[in-house]
N, C-alpha and C positions, 0 to 999 in steps of 0.2 A: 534188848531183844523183846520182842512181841508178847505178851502173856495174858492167858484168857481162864478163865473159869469157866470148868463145867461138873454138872454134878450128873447124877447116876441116880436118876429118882427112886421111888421106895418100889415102883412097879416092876424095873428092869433088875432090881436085887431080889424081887421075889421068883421073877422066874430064870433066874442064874444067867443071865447074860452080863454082869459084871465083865468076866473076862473076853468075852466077844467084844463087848466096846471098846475097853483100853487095848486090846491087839489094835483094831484097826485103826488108833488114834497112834498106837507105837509102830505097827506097819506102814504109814504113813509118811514117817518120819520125823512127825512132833516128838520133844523130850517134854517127860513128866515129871514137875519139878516141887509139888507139893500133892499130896494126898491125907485124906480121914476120914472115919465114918464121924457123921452127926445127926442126931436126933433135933431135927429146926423145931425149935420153940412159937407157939404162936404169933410174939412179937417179932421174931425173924424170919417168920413165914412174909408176915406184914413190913418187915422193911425192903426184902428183896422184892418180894412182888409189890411193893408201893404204887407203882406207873399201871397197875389194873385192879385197882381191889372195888374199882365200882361196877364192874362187870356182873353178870349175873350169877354166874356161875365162880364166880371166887369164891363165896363160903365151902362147897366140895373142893377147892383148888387146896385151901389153907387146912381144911382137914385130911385131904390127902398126903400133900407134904410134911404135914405134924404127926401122920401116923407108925411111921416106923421109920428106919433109918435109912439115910440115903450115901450116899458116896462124894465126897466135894475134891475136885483134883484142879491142880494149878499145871497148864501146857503151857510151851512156850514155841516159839520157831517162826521165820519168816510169815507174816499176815497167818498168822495163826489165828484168827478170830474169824476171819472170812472161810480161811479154811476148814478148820472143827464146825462152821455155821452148814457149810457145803455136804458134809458126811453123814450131819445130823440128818439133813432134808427137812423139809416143809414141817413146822407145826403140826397142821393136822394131818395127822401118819396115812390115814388111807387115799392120802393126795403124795404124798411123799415119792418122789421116784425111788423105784427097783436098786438096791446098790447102796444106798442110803441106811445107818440108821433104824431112824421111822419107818422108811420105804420095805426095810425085811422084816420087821420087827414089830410093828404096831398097827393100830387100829383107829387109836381115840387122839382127841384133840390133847385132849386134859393129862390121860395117862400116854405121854410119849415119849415115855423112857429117859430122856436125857435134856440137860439144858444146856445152853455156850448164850455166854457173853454175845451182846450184838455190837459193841463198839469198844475202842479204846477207852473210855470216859467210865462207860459202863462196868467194863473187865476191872477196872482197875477198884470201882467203889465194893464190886462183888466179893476179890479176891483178898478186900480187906476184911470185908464183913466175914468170910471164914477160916482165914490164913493170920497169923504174926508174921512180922517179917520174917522172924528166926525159924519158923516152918518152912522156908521157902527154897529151897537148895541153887543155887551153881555149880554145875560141874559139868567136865569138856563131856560132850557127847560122843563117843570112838568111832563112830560109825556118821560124823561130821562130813569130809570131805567124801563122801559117796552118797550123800544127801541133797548138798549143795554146791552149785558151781562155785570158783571163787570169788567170780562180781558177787553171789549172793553171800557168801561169805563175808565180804567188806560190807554188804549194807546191814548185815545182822549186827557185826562190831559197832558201824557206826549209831545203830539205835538203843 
């Protein structure tokens, strides 16, 4: 099955929307299959965000996410990357659609509450850099067949 990483940056745990986000990641009908808090260290500010650190504004990126703790959760569920990408809305939040995320929630490019995986390739190097395997949970979701038709049932088994 599909599995994506996303965190909960230092912004959106300051101003308590923690559980606002994982409702609507759980009301959605993704299962939540790893969670933790972690304090990212400078060098793992710098590994995750490696593909921008020559941007201008990266040195506030890496001190922001190095300053306090953030929330790191491993979803899984049919195209679960495209979908947690969709929820999030646009990057920079005051372009974000309504509905979204960023869209109700934010303002700024930089501080927009939340990350997701933008590809399989990517989900997968992310949810190593914060997960052991053995953090990582399977178990039947109960509320399965009222989530998923059963063609999409077959295709979650078969990936």
């Amino acid at each position: 099955m599909e599995k994506t990483l996303v965190i909960i940056k230092p912004d959106a745990i300051q101003r308590a929307l923690v559980g606002e986000i994982i409702s609507r990641l759980e009301k959605k009908g993704l299962q939540l299959v790893a969670t933790k808090m972690v304090k990212m260290s400078g060098d793992m500010v710098n590994q995750h965000y490696s593909h921008i650190k020559k941007i201008p504004t990266y040195p506030d990126l890496k001190q922001f996410m190095s300053s306090e703790p953030l929330l790191a959760m491993c979803w899984q569920g049919l195209e679960v990357i495209n979908t947690v990408r969709k929820l999030c809305g646009q990057t920079k939040s005051r372009d974000a659609e309504p509905g979204t995320i960023r869209g109700d929630f934010g303002m700024s490019i930089q501080r927009n509450l939340i990350h997701a995986s933008d590809s399989i390739e990517t989900a997968k190097k992310e949810i190593n850099q914060f997960f052991d395997r053995n953090e990582i949970f399977e178990y039947s979701q109960k509320n399965f067949n009222s989530i998923y038709s059963r063609f999409e049932q077959e295709q979650l088994r078969k990936s």
